[in-house]
C-alpha positions, 0 to 999 in steps of 0.5 A: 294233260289229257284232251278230257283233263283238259275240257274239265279245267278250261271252260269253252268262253277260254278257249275260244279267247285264246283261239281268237288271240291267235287268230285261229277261225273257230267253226263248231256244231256243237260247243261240248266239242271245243273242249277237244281245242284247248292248247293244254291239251296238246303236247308241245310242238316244237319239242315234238319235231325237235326230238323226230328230227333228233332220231333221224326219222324227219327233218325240218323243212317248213313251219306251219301256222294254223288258221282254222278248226272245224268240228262236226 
């Protein structure tokens, strides 16, 4: 799904829950920019890695747990 597909169906009260349940610290200017956050929005990351490590172009060494957005 696409970040602006995404912004038109996640509202901004959802994706600051499911940042909260995540434990992920949440710092914004303006609220029109959080939509850019929502998970849907992204691709799946460890399919991502899997496949860059599939086509020999990476590998693996540690994973990264995110602790804050800031926008603006």
């Amino acid at each position: 799904m696409s970040r602006k597909r995404a912004l038109q169906n996640t509202n901004y009260y959802d994706i600051v829950k499911n940042l909260e349940e995540k434990d992920i610290y949440l710092k914004v200017r303006e609220r029109k920019t959080i939509g850019e956050e929502a998970s849907c929005a992204y691709k799946n990351i460890n399919e991502i890695v899997d496949i860059v490590e599939g086509a020999g172009i990476s590998k693996k060494v540690a994973k990264l747990k995110p602790v804050g957005v800031i926008k603006g």
